[in-house]
py3Dmol code that shows the C-alpha trace and the ligand (Angstrom):
import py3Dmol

protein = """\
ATOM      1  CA  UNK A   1      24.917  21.976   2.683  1.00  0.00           C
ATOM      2  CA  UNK A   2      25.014  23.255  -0.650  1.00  0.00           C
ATOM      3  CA  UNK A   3      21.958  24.444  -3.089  1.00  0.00           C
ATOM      4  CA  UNK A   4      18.484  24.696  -1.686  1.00  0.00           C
ATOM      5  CA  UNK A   5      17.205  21.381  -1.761  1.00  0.00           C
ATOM      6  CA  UNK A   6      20.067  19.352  -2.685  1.00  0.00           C
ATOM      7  CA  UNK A   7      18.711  15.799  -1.280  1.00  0.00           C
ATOM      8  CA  UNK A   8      21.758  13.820  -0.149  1.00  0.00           C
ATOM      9  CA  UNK A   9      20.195  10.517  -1.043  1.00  0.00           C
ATOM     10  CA  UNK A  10      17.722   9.433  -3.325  1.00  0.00           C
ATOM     11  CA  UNK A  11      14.296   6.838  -2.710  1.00  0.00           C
ATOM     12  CA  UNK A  12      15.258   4.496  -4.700  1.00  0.00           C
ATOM     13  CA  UNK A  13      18.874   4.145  -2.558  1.00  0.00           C
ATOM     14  CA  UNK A  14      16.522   4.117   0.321  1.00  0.00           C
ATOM     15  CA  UNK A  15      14.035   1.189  -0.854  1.00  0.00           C
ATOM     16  CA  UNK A  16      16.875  -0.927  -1.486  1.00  0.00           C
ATOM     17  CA  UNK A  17      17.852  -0.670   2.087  1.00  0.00           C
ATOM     18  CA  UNK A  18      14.621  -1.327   2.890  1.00  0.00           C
ATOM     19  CA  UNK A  19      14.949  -4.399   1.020  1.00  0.00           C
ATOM     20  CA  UNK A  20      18.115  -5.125   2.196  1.00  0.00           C
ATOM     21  CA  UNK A  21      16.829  -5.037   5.978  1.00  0.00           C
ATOM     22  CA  UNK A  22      13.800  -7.088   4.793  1.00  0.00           C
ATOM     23  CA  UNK A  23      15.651  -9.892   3.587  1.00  0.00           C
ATOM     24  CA  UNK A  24      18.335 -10.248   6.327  1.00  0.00           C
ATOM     25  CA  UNK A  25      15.042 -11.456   8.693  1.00  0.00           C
ATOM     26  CA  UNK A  26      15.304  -9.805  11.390  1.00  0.00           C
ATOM     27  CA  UNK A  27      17.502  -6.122  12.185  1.00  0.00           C
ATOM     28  CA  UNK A  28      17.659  -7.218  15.409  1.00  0.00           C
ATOM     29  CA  UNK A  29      20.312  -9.761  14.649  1.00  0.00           C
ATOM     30  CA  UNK A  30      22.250  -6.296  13.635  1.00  0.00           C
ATOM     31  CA  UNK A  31      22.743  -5.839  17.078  1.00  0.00           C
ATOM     32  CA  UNK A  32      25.853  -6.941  18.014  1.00  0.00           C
ATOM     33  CA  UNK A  33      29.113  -7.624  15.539  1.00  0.00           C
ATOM     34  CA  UNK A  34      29.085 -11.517  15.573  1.00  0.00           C
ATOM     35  CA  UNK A  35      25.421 -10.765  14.492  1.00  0.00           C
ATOM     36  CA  UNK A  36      26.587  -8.219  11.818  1.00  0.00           C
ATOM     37  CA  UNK A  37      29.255 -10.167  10.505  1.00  0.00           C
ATOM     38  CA  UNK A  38      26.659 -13.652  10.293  1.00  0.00           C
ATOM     39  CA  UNK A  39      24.684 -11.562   8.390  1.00  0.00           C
ATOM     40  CA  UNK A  40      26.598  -9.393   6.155  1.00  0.00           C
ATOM     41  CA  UNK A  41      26.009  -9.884   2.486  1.00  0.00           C
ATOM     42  CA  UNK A  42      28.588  -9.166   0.514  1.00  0.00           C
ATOM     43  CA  UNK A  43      29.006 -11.062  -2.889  1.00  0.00           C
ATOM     44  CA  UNK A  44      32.674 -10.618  -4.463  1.00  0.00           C
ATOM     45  CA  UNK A  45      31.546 -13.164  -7.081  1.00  0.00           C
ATOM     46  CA  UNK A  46      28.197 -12.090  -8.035  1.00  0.00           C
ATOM     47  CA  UNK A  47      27.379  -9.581 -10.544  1.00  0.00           C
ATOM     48  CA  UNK A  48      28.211  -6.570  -7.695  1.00  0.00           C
ATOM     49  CA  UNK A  49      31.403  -8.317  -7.280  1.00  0.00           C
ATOM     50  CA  UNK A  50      32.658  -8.251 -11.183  1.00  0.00           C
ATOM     51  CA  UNK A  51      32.101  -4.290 -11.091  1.00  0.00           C
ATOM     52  CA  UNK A  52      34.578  -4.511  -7.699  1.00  0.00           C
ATOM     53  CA  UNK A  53      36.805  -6.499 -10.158  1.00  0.00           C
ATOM     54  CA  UNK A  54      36.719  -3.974 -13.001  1.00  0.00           C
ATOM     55  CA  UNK A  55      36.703  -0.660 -10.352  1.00  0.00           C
ATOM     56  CA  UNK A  56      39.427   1.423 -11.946  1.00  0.00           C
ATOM     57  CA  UNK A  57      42.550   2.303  -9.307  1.00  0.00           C
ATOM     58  CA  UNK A  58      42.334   6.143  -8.358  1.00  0.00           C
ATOM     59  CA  UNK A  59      45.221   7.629 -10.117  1.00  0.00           C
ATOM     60  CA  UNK A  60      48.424   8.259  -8.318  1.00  0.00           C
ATOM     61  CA  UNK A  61      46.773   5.996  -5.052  1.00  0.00           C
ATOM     62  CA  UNK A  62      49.598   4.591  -3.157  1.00  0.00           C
ATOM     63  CA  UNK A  63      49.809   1.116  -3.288  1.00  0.00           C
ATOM     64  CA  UNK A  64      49.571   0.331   0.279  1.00  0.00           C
ATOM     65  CA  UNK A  65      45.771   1.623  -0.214  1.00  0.00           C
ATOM     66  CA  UNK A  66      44.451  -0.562  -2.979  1.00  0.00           C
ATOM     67  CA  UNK A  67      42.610  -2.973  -1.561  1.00  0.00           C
ATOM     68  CA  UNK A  68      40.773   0.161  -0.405  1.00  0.00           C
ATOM     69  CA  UNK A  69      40.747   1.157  -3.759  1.00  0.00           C
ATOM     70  CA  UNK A  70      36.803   0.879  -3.796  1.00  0.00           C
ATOM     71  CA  UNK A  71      35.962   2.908  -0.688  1.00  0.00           C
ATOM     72  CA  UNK A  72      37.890   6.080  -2.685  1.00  0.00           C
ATOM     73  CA  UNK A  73      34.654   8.754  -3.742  1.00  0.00           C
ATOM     74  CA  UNK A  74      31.673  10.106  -2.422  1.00  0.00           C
ATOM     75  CA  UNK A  75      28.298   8.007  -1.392  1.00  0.00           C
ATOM     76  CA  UNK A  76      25.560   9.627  -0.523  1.00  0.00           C
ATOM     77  CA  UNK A  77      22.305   7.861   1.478  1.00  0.00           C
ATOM     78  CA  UNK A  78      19.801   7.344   4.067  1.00  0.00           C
ATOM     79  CA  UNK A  79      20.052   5.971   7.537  1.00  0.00           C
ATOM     80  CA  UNK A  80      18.032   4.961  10.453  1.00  0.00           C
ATOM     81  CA  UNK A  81      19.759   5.245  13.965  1.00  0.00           C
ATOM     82  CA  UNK A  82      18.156   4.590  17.681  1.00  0.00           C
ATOM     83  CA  UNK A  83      20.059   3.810  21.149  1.00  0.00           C
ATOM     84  CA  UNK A  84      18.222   3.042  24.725  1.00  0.00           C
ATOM     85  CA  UNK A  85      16.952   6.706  26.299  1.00  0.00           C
ATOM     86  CA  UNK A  86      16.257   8.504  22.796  1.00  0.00           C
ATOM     87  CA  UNK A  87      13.632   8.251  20.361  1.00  0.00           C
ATOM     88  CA  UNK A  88      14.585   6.391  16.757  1.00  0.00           C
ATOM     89  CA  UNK A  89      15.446   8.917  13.999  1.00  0.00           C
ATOM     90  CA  UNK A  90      16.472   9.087  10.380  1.00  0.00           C
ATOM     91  CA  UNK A  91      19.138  10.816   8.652  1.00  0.00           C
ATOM     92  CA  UNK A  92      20.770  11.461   5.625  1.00  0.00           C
ATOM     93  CA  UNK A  93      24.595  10.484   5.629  1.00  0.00           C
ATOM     94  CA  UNK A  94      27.565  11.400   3.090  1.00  0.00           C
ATOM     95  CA  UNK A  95      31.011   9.882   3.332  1.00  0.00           C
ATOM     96  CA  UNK A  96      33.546  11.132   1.401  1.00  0.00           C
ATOM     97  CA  UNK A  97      37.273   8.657   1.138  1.00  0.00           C
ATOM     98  CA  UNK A  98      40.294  10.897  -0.565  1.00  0.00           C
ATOM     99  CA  UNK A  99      43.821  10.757  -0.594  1.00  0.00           C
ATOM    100  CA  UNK A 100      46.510  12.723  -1.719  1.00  0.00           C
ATOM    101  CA  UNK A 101      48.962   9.608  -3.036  1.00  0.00           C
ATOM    102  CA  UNK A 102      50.528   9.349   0.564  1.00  0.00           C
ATOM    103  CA  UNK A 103      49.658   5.977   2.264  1.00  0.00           C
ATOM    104  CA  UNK A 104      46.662   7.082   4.257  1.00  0.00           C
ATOM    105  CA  UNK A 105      42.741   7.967   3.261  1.00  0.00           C
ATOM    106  CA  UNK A 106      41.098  11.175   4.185  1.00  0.00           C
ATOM    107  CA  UNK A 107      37.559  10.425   5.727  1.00  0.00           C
ATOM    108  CA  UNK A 108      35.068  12.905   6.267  1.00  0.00           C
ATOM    109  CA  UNK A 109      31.535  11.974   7.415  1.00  0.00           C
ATOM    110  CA  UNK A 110      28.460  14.349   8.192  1.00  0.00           C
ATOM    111  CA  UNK A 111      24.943  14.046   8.644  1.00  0.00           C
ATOM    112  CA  UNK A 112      21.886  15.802   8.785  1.00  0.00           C
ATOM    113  CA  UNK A 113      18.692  14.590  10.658  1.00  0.00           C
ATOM    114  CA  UNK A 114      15.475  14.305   8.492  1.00  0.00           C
ATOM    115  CA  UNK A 115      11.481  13.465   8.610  1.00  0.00           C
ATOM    116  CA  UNK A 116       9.066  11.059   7.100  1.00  0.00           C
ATOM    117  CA  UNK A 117       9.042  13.369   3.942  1.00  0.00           C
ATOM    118  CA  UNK A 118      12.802  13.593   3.276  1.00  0.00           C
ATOM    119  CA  UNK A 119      13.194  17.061   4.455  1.00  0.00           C
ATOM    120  CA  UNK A 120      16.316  18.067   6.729  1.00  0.00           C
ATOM    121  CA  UNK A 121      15.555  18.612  10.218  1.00  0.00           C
ATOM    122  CA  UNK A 122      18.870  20.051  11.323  1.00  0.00           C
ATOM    123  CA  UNK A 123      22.961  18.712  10.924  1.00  0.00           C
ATOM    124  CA  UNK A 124      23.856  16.135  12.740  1.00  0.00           C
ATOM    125  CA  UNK A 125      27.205  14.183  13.983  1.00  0.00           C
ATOM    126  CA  UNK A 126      30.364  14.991  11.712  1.00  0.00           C
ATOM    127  CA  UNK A 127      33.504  13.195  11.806  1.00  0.00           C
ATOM    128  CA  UNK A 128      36.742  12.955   9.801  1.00  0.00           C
ATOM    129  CA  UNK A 129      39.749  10.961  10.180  1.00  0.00           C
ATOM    130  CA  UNK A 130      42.703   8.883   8.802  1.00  0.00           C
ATOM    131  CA  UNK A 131      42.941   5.124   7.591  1.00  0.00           C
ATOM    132  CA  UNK A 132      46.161   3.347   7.030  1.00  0.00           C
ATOM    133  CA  UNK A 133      46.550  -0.103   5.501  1.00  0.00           C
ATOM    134  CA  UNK A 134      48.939  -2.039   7.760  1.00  0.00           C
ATOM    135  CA  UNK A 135      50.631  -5.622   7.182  1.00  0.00           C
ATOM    136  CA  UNK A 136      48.087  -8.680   7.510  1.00  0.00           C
ATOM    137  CA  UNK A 137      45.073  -6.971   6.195  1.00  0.00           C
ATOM    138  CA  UNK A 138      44.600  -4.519   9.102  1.00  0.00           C
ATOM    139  CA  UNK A 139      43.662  -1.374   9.517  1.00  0.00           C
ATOM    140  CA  UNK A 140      44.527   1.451  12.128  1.00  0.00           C
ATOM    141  CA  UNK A 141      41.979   4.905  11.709  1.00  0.00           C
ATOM    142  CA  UNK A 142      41.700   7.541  13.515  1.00  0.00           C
ATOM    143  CA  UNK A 143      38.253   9.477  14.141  1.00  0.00           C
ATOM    144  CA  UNK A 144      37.486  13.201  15.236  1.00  0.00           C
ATOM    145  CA  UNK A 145      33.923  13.730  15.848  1.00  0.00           C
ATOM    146  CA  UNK A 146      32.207  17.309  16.209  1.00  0.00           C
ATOM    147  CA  UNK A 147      31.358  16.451  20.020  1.00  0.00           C
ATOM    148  CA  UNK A 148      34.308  16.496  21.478  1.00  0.00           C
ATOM    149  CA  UNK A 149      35.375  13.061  21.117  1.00  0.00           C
ATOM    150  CA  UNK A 150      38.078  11.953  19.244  1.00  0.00           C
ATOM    151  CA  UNK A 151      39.216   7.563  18.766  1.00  0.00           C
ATOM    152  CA  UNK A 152      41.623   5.110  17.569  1.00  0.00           C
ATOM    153  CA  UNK A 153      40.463   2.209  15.796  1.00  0.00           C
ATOM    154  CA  UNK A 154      41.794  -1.261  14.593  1.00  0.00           C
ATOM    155  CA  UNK A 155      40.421  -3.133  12.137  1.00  0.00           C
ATOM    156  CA  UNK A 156      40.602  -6.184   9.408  1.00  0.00           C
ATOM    157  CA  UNK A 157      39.164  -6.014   5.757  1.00  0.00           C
ATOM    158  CA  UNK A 158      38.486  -8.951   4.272  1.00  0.00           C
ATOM    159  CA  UNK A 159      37.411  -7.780   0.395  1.00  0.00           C
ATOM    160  CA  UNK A 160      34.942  -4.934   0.467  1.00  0.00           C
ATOM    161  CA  UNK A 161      34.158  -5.702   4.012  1.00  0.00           C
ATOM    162  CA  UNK A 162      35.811  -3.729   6.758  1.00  0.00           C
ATOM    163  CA  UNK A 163      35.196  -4.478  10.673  1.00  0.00           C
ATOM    164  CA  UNK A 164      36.659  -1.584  13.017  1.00  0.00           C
ATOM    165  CA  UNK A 165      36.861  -1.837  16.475  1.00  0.00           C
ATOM    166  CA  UNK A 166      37.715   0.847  18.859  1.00  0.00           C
ATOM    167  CA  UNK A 167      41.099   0.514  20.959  1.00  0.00           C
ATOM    168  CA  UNK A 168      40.896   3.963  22.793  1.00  0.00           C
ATOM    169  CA  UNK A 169      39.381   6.879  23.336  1.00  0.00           C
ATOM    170  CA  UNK A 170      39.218  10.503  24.405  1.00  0.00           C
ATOM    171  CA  UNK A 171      35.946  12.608  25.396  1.00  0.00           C
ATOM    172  CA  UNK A 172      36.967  16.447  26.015  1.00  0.00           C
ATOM    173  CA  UNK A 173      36.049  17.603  29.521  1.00  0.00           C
ATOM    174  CA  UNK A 174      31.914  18.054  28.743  1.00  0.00           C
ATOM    175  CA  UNK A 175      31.978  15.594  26.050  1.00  0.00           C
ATOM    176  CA  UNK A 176      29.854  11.641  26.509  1.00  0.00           C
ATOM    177  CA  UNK A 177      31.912   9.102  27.040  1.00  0.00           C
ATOM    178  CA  UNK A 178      31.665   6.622  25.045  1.00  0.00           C
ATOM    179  CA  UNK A 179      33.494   2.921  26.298  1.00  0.00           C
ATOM    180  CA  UNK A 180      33.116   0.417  23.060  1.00  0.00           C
ATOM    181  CA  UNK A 181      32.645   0.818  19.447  1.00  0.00           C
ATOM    182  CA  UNK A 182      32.497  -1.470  15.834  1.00  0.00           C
ATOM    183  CA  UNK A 183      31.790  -0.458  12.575  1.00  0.00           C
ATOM    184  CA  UNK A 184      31.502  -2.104   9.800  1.00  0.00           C
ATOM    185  CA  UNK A 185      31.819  -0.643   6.210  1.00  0.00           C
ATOM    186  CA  UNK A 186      30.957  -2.861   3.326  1.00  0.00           C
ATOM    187  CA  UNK A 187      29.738  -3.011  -0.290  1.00  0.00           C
ATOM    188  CA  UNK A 188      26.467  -4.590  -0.481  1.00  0.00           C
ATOM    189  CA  UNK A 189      25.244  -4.962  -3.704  1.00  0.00           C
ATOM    190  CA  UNK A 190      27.249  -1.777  -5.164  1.00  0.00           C
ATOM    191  CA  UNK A 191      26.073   0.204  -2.170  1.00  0.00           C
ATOM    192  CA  UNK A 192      28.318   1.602   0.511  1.00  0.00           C
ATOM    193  CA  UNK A 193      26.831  -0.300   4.122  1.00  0.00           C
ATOM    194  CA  UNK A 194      27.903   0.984   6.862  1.00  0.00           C
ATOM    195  CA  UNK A 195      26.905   0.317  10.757  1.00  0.00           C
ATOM    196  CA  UNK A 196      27.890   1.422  14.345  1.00  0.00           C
ATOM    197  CA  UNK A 197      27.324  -0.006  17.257  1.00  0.00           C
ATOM    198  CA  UNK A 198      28.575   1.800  20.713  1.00  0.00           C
ATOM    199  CA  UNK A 199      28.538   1.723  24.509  1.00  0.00           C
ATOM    200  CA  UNK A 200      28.335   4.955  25.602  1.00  0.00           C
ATOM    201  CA  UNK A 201      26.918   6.809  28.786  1.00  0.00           C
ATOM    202  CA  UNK A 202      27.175   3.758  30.993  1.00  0.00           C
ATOM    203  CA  UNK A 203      24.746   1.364  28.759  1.00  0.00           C
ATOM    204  CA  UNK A 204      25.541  -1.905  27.032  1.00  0.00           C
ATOM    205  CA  UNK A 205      27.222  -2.118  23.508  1.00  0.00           C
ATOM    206  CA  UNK A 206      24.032  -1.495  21.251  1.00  0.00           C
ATOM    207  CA  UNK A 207      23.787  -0.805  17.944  1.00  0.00           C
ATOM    208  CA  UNK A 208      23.116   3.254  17.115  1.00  0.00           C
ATOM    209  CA  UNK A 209      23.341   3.672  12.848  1.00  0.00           C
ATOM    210  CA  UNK A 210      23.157   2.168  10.273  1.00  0.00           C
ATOM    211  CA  UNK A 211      23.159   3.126   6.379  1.00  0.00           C
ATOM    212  CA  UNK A 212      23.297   2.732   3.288  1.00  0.00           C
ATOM    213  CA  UNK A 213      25.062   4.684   0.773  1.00  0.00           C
ATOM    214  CA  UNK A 214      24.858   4.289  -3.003  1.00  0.00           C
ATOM    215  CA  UNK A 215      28.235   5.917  -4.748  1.00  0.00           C
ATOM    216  CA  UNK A 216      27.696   9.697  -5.929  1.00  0.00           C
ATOM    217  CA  UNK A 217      29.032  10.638  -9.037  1.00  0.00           C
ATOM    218  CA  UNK A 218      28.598  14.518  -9.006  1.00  0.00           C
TER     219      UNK A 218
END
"""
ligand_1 = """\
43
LIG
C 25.279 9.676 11.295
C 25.750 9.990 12.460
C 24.942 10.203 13.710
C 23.691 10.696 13.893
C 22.723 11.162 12.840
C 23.441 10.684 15.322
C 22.283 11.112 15.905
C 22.033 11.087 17.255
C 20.841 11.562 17.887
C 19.638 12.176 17.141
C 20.976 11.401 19.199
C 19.968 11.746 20.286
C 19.844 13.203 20.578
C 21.131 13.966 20.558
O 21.966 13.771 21.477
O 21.334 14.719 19.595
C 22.271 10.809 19.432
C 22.792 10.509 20.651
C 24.072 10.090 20.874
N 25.012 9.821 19.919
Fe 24.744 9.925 17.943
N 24.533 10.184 15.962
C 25.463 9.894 15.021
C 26.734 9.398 15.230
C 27.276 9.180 16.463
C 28.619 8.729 16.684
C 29.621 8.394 15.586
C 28.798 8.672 18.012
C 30.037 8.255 18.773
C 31.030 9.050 18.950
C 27.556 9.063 18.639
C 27.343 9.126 19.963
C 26.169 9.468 20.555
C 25.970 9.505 21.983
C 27.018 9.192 23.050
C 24.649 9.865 22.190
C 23.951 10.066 23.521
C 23.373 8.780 24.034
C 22.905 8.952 25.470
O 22.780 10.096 25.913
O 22.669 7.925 26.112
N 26.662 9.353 17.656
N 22.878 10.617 18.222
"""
view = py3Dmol.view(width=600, height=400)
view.addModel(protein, "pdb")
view.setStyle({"model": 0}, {"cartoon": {"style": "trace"}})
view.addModel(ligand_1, "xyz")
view.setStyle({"model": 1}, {"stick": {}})
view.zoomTo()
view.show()
């Protein structure tokens, strides 16, 4: 986790979610991916959109992975996350997209579960992965999770908004199963959004995170 007290995520990141959640009416209408998508917010052509315009190209990124360009870095942030049978919680999330020049991303995403005043509770879920940019503005990413459950996903982008849907899945022996999955991964209003709905355990696709993530620089 790094130094003592090292705060993933800062208040200010957090109250513009809050905002963000505020002004989208109701976060119900998060709840399923037609919902998400009515809702999401992204605006290429507003003053958020001219810094996607002037984001510099990683050096050495392989082509294939510019219109991922953006995603490349760290972004640190707060989330909320809840799903029928367990009580709501909070954590702090970091995502971290590399790559090495070959066509592919490196994705690594942990989390650690925290209280009312900030403080970590304990980790939580980890996951890393690969995403490849394939003809037509798709996407094909594969996830590993620390629970024993491991997923391939398809997906579209359409600017700095990415929709994933899982195609298949594997739960080791004692691992949930879980049957149905989106994400969605956008930049709303220079902030990394990101938000994952699941089936899982025999219940109905509902959502179980979302947050949001403003870039880190150190
Ligand atoms: C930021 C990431 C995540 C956090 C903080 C988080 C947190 C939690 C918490 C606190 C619970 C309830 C208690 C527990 O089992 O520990 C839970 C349950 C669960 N989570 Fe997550 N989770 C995250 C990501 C995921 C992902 C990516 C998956 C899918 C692979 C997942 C699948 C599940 C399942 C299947 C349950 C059990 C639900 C049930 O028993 O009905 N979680 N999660």
């Amino acid at each position: 986790m790094g130094r003592v007290g090292w705060r993933p995520w800062s208040r200010k990141a957090f109250n513009g979610a809050s905002n963000f959640y505020a002004s989208s009416n109701d976060r119900d209408t998060f709840g399923s991916c037609s919902g998400l998508l009515r809702h999401w917010r992204i605006r290429p052509l507003s003053k958020e959109g001219q810094e996607i315009m002037a984001f510099t190209i990683p050096e050495g990124l392989h082509p294939d992975l510019n219109p991922l360009a953006w995603l490349v870095g760290t972004w640190r942030g707060k989330g909320r996350g809840e799903y029928e049978g367990i009580e709501p919680f909070q954590f702090a999330h970091e995502i971290v997209f590399s790559h090495d020049g070959r066509p592919f991303l490196n994705y690594y995403s942990r989390s650690w579960l925290i209280d009312d005043d900030d403080e970590i509770i304990r980790p939580a879920a980890s996951e890393t992965g690969f995403w490849r940019v394939r003809p037509g503005n798709t996407l094909e990413v594969l996830i590993a999770h620390n629970t024993g459950i491991a997923e391939g996903w398809v997906g579209r982008f359409d600017g700095p908004k990415i929709q994933l849907v899982m195609d298949q899945g594997y739960s080791a022996p004692t691992a949930k199963i879980v049957t149905e999955g989106s994400r969605l991964y956008g930049l709303v209003e220079g902030e990394l959004f990101f938000a994952y709905d699941m089936a899982a355990e025999g219940k109905l696709m509902q959502p179980h995170l979302w947050s949001t993530l403003p870039r880190s620089h150190d």
